[in-house]
C-alpha positions as CSV (number, residue, x, y, z in Angstrom):
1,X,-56.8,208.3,119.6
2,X,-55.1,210.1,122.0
3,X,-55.6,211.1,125.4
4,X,-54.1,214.6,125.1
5,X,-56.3,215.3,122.3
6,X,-59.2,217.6,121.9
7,X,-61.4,214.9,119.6
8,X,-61.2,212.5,122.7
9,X,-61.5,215.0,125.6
10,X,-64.3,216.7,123.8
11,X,-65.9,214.2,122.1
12,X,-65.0,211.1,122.6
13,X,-64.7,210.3,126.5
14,X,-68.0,212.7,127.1
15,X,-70.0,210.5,124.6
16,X,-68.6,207.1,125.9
17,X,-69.7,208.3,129.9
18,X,-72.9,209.5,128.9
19,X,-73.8,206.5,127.1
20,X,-72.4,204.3,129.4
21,X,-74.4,205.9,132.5
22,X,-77.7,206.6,131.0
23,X,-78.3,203.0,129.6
24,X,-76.4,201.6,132.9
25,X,-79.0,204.0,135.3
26,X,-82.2,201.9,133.8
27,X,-80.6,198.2,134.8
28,X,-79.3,197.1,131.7
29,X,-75.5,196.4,132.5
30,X,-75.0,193.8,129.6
31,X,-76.3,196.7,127.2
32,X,-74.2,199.5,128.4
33,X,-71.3,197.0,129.1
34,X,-71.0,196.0,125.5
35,X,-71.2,199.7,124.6
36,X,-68.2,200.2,126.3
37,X,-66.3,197.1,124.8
38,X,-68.1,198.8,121.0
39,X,-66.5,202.4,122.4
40,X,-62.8,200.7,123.6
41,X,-62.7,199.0,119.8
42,X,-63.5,202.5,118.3
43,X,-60.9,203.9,120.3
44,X,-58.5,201.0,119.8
45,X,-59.6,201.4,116.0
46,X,-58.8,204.9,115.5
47,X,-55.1,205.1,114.7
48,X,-55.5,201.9,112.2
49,X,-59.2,200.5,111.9
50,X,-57.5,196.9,109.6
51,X,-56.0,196.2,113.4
52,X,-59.7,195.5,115.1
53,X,-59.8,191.9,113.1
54,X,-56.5,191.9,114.7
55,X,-57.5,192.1,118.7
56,X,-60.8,190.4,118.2
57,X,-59.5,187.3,116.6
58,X,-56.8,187.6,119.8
59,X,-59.8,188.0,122.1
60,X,-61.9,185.1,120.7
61,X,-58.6,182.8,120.4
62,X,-57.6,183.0,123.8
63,X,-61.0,183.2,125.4
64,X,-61.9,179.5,123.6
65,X,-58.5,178.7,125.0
66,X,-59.0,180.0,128.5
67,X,-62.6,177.7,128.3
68,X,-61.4,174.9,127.7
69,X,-58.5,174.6,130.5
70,X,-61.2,175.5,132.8
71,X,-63.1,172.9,131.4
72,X,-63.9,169.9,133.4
73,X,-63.6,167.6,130.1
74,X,-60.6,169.3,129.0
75,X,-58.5,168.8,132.0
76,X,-56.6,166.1,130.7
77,X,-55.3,168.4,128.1
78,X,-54.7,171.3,129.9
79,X,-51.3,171.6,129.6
80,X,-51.2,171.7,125.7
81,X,-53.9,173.4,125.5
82,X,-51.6,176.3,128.1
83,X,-48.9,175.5,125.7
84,X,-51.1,176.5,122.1
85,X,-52.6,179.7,123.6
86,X,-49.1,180.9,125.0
87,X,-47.6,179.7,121.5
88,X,-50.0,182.0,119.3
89,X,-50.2,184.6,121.8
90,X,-46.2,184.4,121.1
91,X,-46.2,184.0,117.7
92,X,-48.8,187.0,116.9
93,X,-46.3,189.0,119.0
94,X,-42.9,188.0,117.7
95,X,-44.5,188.4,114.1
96,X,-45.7,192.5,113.8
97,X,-42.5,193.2,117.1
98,X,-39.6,191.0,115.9
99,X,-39.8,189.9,112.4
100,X,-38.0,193.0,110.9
101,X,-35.8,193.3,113.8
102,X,-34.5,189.8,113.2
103,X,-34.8,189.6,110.0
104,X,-32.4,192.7,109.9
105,X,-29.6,190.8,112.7
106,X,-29.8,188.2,110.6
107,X,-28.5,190.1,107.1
108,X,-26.0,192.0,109.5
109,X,-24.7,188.5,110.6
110,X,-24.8,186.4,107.3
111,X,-24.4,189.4,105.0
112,X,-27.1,189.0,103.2
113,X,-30.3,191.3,101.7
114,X,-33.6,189.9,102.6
115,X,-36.5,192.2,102.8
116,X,-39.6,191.9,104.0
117,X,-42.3,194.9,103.3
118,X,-42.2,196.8,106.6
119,X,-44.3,195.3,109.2
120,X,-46.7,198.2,111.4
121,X,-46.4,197.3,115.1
122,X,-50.1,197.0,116.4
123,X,-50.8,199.8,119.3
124,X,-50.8,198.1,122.5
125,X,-50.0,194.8,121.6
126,X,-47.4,194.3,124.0
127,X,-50.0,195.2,127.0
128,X,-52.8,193.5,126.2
129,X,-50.6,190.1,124.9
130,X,-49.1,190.0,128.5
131,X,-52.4,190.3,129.9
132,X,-53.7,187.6,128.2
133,X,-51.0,185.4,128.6
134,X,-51.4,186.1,133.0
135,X,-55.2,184.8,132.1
136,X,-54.2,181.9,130.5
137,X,-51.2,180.9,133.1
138,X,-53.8,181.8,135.7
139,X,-56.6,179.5,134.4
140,X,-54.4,177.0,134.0
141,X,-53.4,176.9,137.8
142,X,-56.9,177.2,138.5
143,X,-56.9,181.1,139.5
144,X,-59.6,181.6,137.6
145,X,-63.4,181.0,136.7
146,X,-65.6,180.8,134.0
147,X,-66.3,184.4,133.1
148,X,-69.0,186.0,130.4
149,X,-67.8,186.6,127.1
150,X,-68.5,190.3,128.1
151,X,-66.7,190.2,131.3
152,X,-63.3,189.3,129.2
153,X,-64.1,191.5,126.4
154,X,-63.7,194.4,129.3
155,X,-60.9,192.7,130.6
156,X,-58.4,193.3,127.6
157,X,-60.4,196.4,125.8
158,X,-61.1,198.6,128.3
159,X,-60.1,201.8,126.6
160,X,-57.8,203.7,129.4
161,X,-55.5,200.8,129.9
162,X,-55.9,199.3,126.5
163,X,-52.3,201.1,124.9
164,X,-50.0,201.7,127.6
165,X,-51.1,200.0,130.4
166,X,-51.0,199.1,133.4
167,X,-50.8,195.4,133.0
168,X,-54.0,194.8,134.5
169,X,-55.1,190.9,136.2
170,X,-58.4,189.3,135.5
171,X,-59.3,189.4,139.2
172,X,-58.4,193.7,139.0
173,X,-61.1,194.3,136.5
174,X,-63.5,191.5,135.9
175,X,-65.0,191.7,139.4
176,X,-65.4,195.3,139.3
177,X,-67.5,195.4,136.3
178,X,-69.5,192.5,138.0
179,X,-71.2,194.9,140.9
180,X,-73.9,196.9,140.3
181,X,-72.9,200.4,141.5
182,X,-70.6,200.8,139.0
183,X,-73.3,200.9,136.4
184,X,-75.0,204.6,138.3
185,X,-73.3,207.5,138.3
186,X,-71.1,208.6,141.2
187,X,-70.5,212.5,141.8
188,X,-67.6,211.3,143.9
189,X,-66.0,209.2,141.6
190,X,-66.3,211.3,138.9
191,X,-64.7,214.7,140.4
192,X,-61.6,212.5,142.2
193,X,-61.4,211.0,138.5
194,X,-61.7,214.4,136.5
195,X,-59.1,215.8,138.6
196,X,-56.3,212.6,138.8
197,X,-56.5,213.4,134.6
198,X,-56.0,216.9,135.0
199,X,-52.7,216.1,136.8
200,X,-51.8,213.7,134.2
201,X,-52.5,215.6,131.3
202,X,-50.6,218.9,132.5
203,X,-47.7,216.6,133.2
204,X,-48.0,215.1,129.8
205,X,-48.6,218.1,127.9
206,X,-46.7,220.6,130.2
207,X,-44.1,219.4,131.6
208,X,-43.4,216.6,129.6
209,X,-43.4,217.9,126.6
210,X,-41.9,221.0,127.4
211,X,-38.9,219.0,127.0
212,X,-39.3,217.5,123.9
213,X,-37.4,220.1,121.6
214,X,-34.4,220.3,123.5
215,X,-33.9,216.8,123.9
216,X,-34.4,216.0,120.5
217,X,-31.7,218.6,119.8
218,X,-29.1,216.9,121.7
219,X,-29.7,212.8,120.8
220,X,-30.3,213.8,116.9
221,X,-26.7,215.5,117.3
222,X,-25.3,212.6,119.0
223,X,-27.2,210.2,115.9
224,X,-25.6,212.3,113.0
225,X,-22.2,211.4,114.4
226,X,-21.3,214.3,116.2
227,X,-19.7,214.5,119.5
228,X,-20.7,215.7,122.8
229,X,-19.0,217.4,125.4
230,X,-19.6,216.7,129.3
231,X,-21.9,219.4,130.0
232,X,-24.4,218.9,127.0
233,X,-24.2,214.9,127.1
234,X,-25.6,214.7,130.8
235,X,-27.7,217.5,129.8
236,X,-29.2,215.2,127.5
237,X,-29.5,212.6,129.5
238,X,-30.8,214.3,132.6
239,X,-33.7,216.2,129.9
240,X,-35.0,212.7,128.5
241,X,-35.1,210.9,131.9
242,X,-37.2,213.7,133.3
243,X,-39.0,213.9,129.7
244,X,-40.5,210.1,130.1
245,X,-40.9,210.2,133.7
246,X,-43.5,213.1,133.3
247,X,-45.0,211.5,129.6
248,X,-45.3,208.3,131.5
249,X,-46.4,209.4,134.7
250,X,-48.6,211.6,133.0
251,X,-50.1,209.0,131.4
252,X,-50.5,206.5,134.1
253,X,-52.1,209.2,136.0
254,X,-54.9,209.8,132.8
255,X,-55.5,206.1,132.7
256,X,-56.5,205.7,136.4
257,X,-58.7,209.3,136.3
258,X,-60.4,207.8,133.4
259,X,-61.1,204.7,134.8
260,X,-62.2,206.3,138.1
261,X,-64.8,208.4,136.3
262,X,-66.3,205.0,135.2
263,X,-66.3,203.8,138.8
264,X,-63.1,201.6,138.1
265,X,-59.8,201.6,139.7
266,X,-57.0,200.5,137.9
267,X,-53.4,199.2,140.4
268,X,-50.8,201.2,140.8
269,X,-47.9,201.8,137.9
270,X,-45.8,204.5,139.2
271,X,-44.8,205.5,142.5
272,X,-42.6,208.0,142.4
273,X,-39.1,206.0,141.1
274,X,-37.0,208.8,140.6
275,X,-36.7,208.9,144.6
276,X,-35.7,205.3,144.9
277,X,-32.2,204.4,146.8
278,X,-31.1,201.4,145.0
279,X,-32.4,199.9,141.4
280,X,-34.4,196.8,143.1
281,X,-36.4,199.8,144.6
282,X,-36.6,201.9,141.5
283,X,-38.4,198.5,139.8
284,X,-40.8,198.5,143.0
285,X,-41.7,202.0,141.7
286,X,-41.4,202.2,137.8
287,X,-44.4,200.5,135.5
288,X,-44.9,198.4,138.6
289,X,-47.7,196.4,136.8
290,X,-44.8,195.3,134.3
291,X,-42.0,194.4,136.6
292,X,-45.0,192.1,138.7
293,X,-45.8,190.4,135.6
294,X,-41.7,189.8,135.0
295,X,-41.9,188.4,138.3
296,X,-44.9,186.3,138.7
297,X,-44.5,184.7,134.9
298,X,-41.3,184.9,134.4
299,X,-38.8,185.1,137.4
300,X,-40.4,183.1,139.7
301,X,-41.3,180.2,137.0
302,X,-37.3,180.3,136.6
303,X,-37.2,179.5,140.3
304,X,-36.2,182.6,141.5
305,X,-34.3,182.7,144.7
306,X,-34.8,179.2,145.7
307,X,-32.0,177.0,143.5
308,X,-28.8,178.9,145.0
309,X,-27.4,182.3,144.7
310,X,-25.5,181.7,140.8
311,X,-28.8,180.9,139.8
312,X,-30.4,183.6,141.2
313,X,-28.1,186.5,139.6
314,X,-28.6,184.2,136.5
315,X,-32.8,184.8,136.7
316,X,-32.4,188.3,137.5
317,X,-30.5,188.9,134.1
318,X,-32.6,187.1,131.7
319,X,-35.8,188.4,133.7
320,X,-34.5,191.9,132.9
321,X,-33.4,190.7,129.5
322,X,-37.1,189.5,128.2
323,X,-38.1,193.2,129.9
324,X,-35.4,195.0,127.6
325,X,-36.4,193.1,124.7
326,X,-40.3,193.7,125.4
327,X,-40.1,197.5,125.2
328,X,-38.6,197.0,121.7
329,X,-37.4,195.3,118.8
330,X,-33.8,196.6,118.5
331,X,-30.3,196.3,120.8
332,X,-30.3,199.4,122.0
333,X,-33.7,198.1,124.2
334,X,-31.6,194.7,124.9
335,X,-28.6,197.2,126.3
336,X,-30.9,199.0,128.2
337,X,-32.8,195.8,130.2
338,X,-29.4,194.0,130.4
339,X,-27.9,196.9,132.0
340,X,-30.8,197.1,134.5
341,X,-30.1,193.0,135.1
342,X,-26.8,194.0,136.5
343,X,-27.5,196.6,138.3
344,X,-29.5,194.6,139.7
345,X,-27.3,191.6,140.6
346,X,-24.9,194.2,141.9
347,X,-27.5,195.8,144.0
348,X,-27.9,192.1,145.4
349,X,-24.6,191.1,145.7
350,X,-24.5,194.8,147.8
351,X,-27.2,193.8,150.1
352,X,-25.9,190.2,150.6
353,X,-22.4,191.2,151.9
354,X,-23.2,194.0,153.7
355,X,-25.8,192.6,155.3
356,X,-29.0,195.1,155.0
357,X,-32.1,195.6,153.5
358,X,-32.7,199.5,154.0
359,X,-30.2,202.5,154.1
360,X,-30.2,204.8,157.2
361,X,-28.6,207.8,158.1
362,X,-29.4,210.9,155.7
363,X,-25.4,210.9,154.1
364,X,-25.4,207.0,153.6
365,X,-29.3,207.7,151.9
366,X,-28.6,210.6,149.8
367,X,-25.1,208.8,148.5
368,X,-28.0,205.9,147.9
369,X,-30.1,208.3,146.2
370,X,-27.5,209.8,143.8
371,X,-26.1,206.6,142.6
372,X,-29.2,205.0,141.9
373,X,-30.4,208.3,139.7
374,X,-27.0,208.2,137.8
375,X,-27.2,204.8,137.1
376,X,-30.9,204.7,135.7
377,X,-29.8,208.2,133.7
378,X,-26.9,205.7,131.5
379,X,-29.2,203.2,131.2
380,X,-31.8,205.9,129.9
381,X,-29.0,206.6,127.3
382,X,-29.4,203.5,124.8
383,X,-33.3,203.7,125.7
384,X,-33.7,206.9,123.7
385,X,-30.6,206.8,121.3
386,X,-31.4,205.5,117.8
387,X,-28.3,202.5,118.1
388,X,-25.0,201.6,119.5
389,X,-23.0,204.5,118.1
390,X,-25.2,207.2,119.2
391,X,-25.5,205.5,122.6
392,X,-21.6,205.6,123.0
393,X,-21.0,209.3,121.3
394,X,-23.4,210.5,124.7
395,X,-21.4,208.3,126.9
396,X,-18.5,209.2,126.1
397,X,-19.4,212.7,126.6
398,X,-20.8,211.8,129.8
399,X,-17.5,210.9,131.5
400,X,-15.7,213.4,129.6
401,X,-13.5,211.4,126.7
402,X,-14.9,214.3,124.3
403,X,-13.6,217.1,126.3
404,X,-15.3,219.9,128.9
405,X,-16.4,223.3,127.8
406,X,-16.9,226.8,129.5
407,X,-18.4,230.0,128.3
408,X,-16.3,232.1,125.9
409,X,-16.6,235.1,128.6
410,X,-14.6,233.1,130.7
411,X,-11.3,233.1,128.5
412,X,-8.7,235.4,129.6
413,X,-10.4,235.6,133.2
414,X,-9.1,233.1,135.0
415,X,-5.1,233.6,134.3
416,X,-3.4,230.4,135.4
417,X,-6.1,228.4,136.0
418,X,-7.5,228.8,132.4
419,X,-4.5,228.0,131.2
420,X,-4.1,224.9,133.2
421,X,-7.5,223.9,132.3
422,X,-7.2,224.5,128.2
423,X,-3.9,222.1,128.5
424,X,-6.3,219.4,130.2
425,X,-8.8,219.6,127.8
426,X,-11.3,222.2,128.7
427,X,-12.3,224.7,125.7
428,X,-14.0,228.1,126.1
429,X,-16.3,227.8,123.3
430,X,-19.7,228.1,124.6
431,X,-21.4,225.2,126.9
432,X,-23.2,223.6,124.5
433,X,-20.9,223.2,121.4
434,X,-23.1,223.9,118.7
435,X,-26.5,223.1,120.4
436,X,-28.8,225.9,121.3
437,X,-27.5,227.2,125.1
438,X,-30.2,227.3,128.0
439,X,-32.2,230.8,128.6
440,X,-32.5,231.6,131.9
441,X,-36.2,230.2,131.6
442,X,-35.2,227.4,130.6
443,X,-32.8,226.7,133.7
444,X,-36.1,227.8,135.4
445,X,-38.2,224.8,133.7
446,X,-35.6,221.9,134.9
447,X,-35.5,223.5,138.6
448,X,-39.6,223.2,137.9
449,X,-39.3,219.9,137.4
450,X,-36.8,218.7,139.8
451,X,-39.3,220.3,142.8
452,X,-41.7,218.2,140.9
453,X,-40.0,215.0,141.3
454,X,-38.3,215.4,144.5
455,X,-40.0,217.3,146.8
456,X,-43.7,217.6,146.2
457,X,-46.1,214.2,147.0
458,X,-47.3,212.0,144.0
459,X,-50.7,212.0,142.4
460,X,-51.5,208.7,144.4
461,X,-50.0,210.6,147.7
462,X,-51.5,213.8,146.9
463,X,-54.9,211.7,146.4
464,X,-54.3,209.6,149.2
465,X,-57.7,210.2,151.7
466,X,-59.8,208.6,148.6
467,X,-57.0,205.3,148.1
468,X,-57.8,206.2,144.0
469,X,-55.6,202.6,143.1
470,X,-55.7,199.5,144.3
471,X,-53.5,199.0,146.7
472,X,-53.0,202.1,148.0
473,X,-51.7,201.2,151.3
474,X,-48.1,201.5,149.1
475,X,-48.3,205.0,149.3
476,X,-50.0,205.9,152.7
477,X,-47.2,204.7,154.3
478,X,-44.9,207.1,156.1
479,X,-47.5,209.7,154.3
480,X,-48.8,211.9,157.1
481,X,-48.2,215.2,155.9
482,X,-47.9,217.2,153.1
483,X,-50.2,218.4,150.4
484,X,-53.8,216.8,150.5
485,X,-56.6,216.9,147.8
486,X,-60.2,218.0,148.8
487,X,-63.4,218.8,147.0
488,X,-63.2,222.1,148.2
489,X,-63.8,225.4,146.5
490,X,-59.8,226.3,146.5
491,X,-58.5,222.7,145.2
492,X,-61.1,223.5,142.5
493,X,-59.7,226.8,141.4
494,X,-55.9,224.8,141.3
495,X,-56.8,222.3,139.7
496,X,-59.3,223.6,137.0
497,X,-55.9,226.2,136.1
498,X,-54.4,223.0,135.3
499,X,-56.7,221.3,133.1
500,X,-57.4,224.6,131.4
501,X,-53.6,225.4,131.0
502,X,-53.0,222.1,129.5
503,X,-55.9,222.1,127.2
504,X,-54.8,225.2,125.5
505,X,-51.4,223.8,125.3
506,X,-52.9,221.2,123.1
507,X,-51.4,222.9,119.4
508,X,-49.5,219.8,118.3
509,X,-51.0,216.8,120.4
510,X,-47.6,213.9,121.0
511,X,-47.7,210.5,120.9
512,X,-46.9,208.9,124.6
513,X,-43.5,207.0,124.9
514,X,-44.9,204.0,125.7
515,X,-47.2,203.8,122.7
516,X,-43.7,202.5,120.7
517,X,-43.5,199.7,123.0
């Protein structure tokens, strides 16, 4: 089921609230808590009902795990008991994500033809593995306590954070769900929630999606093999990076006003990336739940900074590397988190020998700024791009190798210098060389979303006097002005054309990016 859908904004969420509110106002928490676990499984069940066996066996596996290395008479064993739940929390991964992606390298290697019947990749699984896996590292360090069955069951199901995120800790939600208020119904909590999912949904459904045709118009040329010319290939790329910053944004923001109308609030996942100087910035900013994870689990357990610089560059690549390969089962995904593990070793290598930590001065920032934007729009390139040689037709278009083109209109204007620039290359044959050219409204649209991005505050920062995230002290800072939501009668108006004007945009619902992953 889908967020930007009118079953589960009609039906669905207003069913689950009043339930969950009218058995939780008469005191019996365990009751209307286990009707919001039976409402996440519905909603988990939805797209493919033969997956609930799936995520409750997962549930029950690593909760009897989780026990028992909390266990006083287990703590001798600890360790392999650590060592079984992260091996079939592993193994249930790498089987429905990897198999046919190796399975596939492996007959491209050995030239051979097995075939397996196509494996369906689980919604979510990704997510709510990870989160399980922090429980289980975390219990075994002694992090955690004994928790209800219940408790835990809302720790991995909860429905808006149960597909796409955030990566959420046992301590994040567990304790939440453990205090009272939660269970009554907060006027409050409700309208700041209602009106964070407005936001997300008209940047999901508007603004997001309003990108969707064009962008498919230019990768599906560069995956049938044709080339691109400079104008159209960072056209491309400039339309999908701003196409998943709004569908994931979007969504993030829909998660956290969900959770909020419940009384919960979910951490922070997105912080405005796109205005980030350098990439170890950009990975403070983007899926920020993920990239802690990478580095509490994964970086740091690989020591980090501590064992010498070579070694350091050395975690930062393979740290990036298991982040490429979680966000899919193919190369192009490996590419795309191997290129990011340079960047970021460059980015430290920068820092080391010239000996800051911050960029000042408005030239020196905006050079920063524009580098750091560039670099994440190549590295969006093999992201989107369906393999290797559509990920090099839009690169090569991107520093020019497949030539530069002007509009026709512009032949026999420019005397000489036409001339000059036809022998070097440049051909008057229309901008876009066989892909539909942009309308003046459509010029309008990317300028729309470029004052989106850049110059207006986030949700988090527009939301900022009621901290709607946990730790929201990320965003207050250097935050004194600007636009500020209140529950006043104007804000109401704004924000009610919003939820109205993406609810009747709602004619052919999309799946969020992140769902793949």
């Amino acid at each position: 089921m889908l967020f930007n859908s009118y079953p589960f904004i009609f039906l669905f969420l207003p069913i689950v609230l009043i339930g969950f509110f009218y058995i939780g106002n008469r005191g019996h928490h365990r009751i209307a808590a286990s009707w919001l676990i039976a409402a996440s499984l519905f909603f988990y069940g939805w797209w493919n009902p033969a997956y609930l066996g799936l995520i409750l066996g997962s549930i029950l596996f690593n909760y009897s795990i989780g026990l028992a290395i909390t266990s006083n008479e287990m703590k001798g064993r600890s360790r392999k008991l650590l060592i079984l739940g992260l091996a079939g929390d592993l193994f249930l991964l790498g089987y429905y994500k990897y198999t046919n992606f190796l399975l596939a390298t492996s007959n491209s290697i050995l030239d051979t033809n097995f075939n397996l019947e196509a494996i369906i990749l689980p919604l979510g699984i990704s997510f709510f593995t990870f989160q399980k896996i922090a429980y289980l590292i975390d219990a075994y360090k002694g992090k955690t306590r004994e928790y209800s069955f219940l408790s835990y069951c809302l720790f991995v199901v909860f429905f808006p954070q149960l597909i796409a995120g955030p990566i959420v800790h046992h301590r994040e939600i567990i304790v939440q769900f453990s205090r009272d208020h939660i269970y009554k119904f907060n006027y409050k909590s409700f309208v700041i929630g209602v009106t964070i999912f407005s936001i997300g949904l008209f940047k999901k459904v508007i603004l997001a999606d309003g990108t969707v045709d064009y962008v498919s118009s230019i990768f599906s040329r560069a995956d049938a093999g044709f080339p691109l010319t400079f104008i159209s290939a960072w056209a491309g790329a400039f339309s999908y990076s701003f196409q998943l910053y709004f569908d994931f944004s979007g969504y993030s923001d829909m998660a956290v006003g969900i959770a909020h109308m419940f009384g919960i609030r979910l951490p922070m996942n997105f912080n405005s990336p796109y205005k980030s100087t350098s990439i170890i910035e950009f990975w403070r900013r983007w899926h920020m739940t993920l990239s802690r994870f990478l580095r509490d689990y994964i970086y740091i357990p690989l020591g980090g900074s501590r064992n010498g610089s070579i070694r350091h560059l050395l975690n930062l690549l393979l740290t990036m590397f298991v982040g490429g390969l979680w966000h899919g089962a193919g190369w192009t995904f490996v590419l795309w988190g191997s290129m990011h593990g340079l960047y970021l070793v460059i980015n430290t290598v920068w820092r080391r020998l010239v000996g800051v930590s911050d960029y000042h001065g408005f030239f020196v920032r905006f050079f920063s700024w524009c580098l750091t934007f560039c670099a994440v729009m190549m590295a969006w390139v093999p992201f989107r791009a369906k393999d290797f040689d559509s990920t090099v037709i839009i690169w090569k278009g991107m520093v020019g190798v497949s030539g530069f083109t002007l509009p026709e209109g512009f032949n026999g204007k420019l005397g000489y210098i036409g001339e000059w620039l036809i022998r070097h290359n440049v051909r008057f044959v229309g901008i876009f060389d066989g892909i539909a050219p942009l309308k003046v409204i459509d010029i309008l649209w990317f300028v729309l979303l470029i004052i989106c991005t850049f110059l207006m505050p986030n949700t988090h920062q527009f939301m900022r006097r009621y901290r709607p995230v946990l730790d929201s002290k990320i965003v207050l800072r250097n935050m004194n002005t600007g636009m500020s939501w209140r529950p006043t009668f104007g804000w109401a108006i704004c924000i009610s054309f919003l939820l109205v004007y993406a609810i009747l945009g709602l004619v052919r619902p999309s799946e969020f990016l992140y769902f793949q992953f």
